[in-house]
Each structure stands twice: as structure tokens, then as C-alpha cells.
C-alpha positions in Angstrom: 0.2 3.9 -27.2 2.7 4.8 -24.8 1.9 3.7 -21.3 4.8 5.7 -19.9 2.5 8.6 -20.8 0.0 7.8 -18.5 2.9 7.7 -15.9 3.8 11.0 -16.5 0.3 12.8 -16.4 -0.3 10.5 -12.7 3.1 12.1 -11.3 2.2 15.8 -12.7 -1.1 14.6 -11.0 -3.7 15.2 -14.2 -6.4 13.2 -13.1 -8.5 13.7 -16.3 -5.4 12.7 -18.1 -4.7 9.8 -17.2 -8.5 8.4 -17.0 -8.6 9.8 -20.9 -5.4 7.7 -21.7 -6.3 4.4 -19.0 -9.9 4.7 -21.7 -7.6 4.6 -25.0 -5.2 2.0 -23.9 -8.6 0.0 -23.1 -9.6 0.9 -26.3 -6.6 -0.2 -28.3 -7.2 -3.6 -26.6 -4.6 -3.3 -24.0 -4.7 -5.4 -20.8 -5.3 -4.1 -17.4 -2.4 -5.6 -16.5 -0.3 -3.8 -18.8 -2.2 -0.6 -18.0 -1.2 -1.2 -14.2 2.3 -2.3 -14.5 3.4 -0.5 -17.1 1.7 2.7 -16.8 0.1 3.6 -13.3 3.0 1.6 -11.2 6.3 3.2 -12.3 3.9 6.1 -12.2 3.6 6.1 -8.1 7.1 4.9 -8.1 8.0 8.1 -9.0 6.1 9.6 -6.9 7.3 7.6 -3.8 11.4 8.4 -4.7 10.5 11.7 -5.4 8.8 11.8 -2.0 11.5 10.2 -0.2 14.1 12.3 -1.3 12.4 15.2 0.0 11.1 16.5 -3.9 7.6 15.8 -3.6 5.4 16.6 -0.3 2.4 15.5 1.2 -0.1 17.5 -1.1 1.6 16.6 -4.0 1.2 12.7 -3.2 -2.2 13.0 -2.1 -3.0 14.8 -6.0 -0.8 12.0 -7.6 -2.9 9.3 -5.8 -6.5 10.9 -6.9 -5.1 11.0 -10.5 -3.8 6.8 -10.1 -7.2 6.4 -8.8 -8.6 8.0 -11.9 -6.9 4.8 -13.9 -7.6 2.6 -11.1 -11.2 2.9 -10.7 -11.6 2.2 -14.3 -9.5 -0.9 -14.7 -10.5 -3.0 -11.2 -13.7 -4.1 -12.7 -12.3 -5.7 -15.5 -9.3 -7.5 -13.3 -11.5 -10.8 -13.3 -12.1 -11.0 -16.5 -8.5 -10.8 -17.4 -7.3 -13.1 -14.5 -5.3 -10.3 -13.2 -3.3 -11.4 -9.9 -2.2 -8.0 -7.5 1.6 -9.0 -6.1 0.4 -9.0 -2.8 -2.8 -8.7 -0.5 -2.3 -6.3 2.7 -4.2 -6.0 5.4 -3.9 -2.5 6.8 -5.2 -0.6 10.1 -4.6 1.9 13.0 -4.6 -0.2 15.9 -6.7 -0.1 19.0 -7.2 3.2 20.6 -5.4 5.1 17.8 -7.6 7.1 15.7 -5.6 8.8 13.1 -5.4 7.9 9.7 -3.6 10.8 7.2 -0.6 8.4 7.5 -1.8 4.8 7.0 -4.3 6.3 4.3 -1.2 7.3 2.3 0.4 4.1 2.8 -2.6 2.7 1.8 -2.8 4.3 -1.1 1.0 4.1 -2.1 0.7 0.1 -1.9 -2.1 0.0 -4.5 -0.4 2.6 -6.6 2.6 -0.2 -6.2 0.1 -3.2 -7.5 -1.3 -4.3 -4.2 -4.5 -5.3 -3.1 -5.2 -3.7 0.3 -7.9 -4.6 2.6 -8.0 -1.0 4.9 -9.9 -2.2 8.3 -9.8 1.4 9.3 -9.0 3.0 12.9 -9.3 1.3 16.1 -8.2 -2.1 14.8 -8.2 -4.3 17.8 -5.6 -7.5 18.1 -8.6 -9.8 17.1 -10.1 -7.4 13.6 -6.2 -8.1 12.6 -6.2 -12.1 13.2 -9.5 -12.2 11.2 -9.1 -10.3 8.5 -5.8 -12.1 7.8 -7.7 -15.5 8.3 -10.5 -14.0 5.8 -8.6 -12.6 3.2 -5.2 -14.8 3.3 -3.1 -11.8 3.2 0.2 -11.9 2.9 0.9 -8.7 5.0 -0.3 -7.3 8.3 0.7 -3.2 8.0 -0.5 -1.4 11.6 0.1 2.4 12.0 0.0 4.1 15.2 0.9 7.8 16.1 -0.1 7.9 19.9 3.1 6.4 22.3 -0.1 4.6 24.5 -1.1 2.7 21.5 1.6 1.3 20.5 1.7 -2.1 22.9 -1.2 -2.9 20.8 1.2 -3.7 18.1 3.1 -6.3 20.4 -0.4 -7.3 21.3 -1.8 -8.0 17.5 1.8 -10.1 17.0 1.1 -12.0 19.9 -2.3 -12.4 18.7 -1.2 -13.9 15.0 1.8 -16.1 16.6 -1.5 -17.4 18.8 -3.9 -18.1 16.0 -1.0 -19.9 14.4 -0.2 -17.4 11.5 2.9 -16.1 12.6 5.8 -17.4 9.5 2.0 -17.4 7.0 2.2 -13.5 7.5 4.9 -10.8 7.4 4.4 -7.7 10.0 5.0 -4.3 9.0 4.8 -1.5 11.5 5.1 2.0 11.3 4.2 5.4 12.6 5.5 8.9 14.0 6.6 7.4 17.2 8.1 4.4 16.6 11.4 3.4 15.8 13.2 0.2 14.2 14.4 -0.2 17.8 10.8 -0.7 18.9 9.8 -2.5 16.0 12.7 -5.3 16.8 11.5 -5.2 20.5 8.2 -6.4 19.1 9.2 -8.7 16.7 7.9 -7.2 13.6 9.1 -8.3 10.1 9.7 -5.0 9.2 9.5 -1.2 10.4 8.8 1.9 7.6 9.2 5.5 8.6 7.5 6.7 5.9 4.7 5.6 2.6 7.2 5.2 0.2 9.0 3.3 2.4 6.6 0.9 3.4 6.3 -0.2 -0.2 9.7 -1.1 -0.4 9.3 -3.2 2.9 6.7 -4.8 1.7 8.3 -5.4 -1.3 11.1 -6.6 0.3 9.2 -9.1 3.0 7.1 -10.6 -0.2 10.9 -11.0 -2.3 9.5 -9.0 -4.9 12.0 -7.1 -6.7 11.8 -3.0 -6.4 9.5 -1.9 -9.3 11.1 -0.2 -12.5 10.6 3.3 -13.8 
């Protein structure tokens, strides 16, 4: 079958779709790989250029990402069986005294769409949740979010932390957020600074050296 099809029912956002075609291409004895790279990844990348240029809005993201889950939720079991290796493991959170979580949900979401394995500590992260969870999981990248201006030294505060436990150059920092700016994410000594989801896939992309997934 034509894994391209299952790309095009995740961006129109037909859930039932694209669990009906992740079940076939299962059936027809295609890898979960495949299934992921080929069909639900240039998928979400779709839906992250088409966010980014201002075509697709938050609604419309949110129903793409329920209908990648749909695929998702059906191939991550199988993942060990088939040896299957994500391109990157993130650790993600909103850090201490910050407890929103619309935006780093959605990054969240866009980074597995992209073929990453995200470890999502939640809200309230402090400095010390970070340093472990990195320590835990050997993640390659630390993502914070924060979207009150009175959280945001608890970024600088989590870097420090890392640079402390000796995992500062082992780990890239990505930092976003309504209120922050690449200004303020150079004052901190992040890796990298995204204003938006989409965006912070490509960062991430780009701090790991992995080249910007194809349509």
C-alpha cells in the first residue's frame, strides 16, 4: 500500500483513517518503522509547514495530532520487537512556577509526530526534575516552556543545574515560550530558542544534525 495515504488522511485529520490504513500496512507485513517514517512523519510535517506559514491553526494541529496518535498508539507496542530506534529522546517540561501547558503539549506532540521519543515531566518542572530525568533517560534534548516573564530565570537556573551535574555538551537545550525571545535565550546560554511547535522540531532537528524530514 501507499504509505503516503496514511499521510494524507493524518493532515485532513481522519483519525479512523489512518488507524484503518496503520492496521493494513501491519497486515501486509509492513514495519513500524516504515509505517512511522514513511507514513505518519511526512504526515506531521505537513502539518507543521502548513502551520508555520500561517495555513493551518491551532485546532487544526491539535485534530492532526489525535489522528497520528490513532497510528501511533497502534505501532509503539510493536517498536521492540522490530528494534525500532526513535531519532532522538527529549525530555520536555514547564518549568518551576509555570503552569501552563497548551504550548509545550503541542510541542510535545509535534516531536513525536517528527519520530521522537519524548519523556513529558509535565508543569512545575523544577531545575533538579530536569537534571534527573536527563540522567534517567539519557536524553539527548532538554525542551522547557515557560509563558509567565517570573518563570523564566528558572530556565537559566535548570542550565546551570545541567552544566553542575556535568551534562552540559551530553545535552542540547531548547527553550521556548510566548515571552521569550532569541535574545534571552542567548543570555541564558541555550542551544537553541523556538517560537513556535513546528519550530521546535526543526531545532531539534537541527541540534541532533538530523536532516529536515521529507514530504
Amino acid at each position: 500500500m501507499d504509505l503516503m495515504e496514511m499521510a494524507a488522511s493524518l493532515i485532513e485529520g481522519d483519525a479512523p483513517s489512518v488507524k484503518e490504513l496503520t492496521e493494513k500496512a501491519l497486515a501486509e507485513g509492513i514495519e513500524p518503522a516504515r509505517i512511522v517514517n514513511e507514513g505518519l512523519i511526512p504526515g506531521m510535517s505537513e502539518v507543521g509547514r502548513r502551520f508555520k506559514a500561517g495555513e493551518f491553526y491551532l485546532p487544526e494541529v491539535l485534530i492532526a495530532a489525535r489522528a497520528m496518535h490513532a497510528g501511533l498508539d497502534i505501532v509503539k507496542p510493536l517498536f521492540s520487537r522490530y528494534d525500532f530506534k526513535p531519532v532522538g529522546t527529549v525530555v520536555l517540561g514547564t518549568v518551576k512556577g509555570d503552569l501552563h501547558d497548551i504550548g509545550k503539549n503541542l510541542v510535545g506532540m509535534m516531536l513525536e509526530g517528527a519520530g521522537f521519543e519524548v519523556i513529558d515531566l509535565g508543569v512545575d518542572v523544577s531545575p533538579d526534575k530536569f537534571v534527573e530525568a536527563v540522567k534517567e533517560r539519557r536524553s539527548h534534548v532538554v525542551a522547557m516552556s515557560a509563558l509567565l516573564t517570573t518563570t523564566m530565570p528558572s530556565m537559566k537556573a535548570t542550565i546551570e543545574a545541567l552544566k553542575e551535574a556535568g551534562l552540559q555538551g551530553e545535552v542540547k537545550v531548547l527553550v521556548g515560550g510566548a515571552p521569550l525571545t532569541q535574545r534571552y535565550a542567548d543570555e541564558i546560554r541555550a542551544d537553541g530558542y523556538a517560537p513556535d511547535a513546528a519550530s521546535a522540531v526543526d531545532k531539534a532537528r537541527e541540534l541532533l544534525g538530523i536532516p529536515p524530514a521529507t514530504k
